[in-house]
C-alpha distance (Angstrom), angle and dihedral (degrees) to the residues before:
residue distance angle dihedral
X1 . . .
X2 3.81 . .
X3 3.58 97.2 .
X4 3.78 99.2 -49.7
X5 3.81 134.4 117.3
X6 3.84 106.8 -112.0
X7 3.94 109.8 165.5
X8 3.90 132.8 21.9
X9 3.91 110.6 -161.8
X10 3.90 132.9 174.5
X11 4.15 102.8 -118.6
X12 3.60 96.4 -139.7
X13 3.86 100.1 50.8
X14 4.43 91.3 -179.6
X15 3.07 94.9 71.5
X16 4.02 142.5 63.7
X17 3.79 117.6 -146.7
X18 3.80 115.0 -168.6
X19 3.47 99.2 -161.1
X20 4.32 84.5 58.7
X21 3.63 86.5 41.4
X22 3.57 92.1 55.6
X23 3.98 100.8 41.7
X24 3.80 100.5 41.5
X25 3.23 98.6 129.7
X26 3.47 92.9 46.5
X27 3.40 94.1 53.4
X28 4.18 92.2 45.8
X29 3.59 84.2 59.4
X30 3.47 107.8 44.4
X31 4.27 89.5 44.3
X32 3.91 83.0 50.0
X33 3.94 87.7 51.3
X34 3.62 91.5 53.8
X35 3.82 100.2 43.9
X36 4.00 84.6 54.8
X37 4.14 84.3 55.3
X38 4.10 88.2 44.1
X39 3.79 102.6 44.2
X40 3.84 100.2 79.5
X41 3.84 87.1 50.2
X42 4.01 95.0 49.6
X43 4.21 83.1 53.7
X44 3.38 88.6 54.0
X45 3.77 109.4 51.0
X46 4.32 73.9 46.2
X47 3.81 94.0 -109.5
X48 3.65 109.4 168.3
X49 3.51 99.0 173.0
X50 4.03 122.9 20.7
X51 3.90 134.3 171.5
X52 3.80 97.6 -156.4
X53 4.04 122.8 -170.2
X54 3.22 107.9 -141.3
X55 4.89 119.9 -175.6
X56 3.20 106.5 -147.6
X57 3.97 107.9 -157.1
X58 3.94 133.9 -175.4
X59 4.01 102.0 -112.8
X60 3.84 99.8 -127.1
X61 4.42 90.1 39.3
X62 3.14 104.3 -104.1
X63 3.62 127.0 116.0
X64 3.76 93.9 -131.9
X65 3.93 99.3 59.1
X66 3.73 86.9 -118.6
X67 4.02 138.6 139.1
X68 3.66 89.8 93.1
X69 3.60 97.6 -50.1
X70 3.88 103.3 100.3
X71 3.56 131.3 -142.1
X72 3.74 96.9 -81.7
X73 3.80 123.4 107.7
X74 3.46 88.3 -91.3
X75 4.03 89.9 73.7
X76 3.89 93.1 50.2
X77 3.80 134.6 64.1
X78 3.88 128.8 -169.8
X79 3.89 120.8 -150.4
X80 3.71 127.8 -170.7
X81 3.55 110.4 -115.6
X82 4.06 107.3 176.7
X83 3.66 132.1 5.0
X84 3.68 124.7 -149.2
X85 4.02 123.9 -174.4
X86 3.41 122.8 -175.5
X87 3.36 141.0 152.0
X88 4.03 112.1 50.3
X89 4.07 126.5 -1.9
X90 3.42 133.4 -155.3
X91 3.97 94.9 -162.1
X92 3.27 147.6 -5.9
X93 3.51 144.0 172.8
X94 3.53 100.4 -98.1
X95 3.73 84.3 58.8
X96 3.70 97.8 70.1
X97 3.89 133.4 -122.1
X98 3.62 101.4 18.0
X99 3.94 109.8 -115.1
X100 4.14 122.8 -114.5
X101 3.60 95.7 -119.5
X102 4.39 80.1 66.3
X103 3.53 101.5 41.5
């Protein structure tokens, strides 16, 4: 709420995957990395409140963070995939000329 990360969740909750299991941390890290990146872009489309789905993917493919890239962060990337506000909005585009305090 407010611009800050509150809750980390696996999307598909049926189902254990080692390889998520394993890297969790990494993949805390690396999600927290790219909501950093994504914050200052959620302010300005005047997103208050967002669930955003982030995939969280070793860089070289492999679910190990291998091919000489180790299992540290530095092996694993996170990209938004789907953005969902709700709650209250302080623009949108429906709302004409977007103010300065969004842009």
């Amino acid at each position: 709420m407010g611009g800050e990360l509150t809750a980390i969740s696996q999307y598909d909750d049926q189902l254990r995957y080692d390889f998520v299991v394993e890297h969790a941390e990494v993949a805390v890290a690396v999600i927290r990395q790219c909501f950093e990146q994504v914050k200052p872009l959620l302010a300005q489309l005047g997103y208050v409140m967002a669930v955003v789905d982030f995939v969280v993917l070793p860089e070289c493919g492999d679910a190990s963070g291998g091919g000489g890239g180790g299992s540290g962060s530095d092996a694993w990337r996170a990209r938004v995939v789907e953005i969902n506000p709700f709650g209250s909005r302080r623009w949108c585009l429906a709302d004409g000329p977007q103010p300065a305090a969004c842009r």
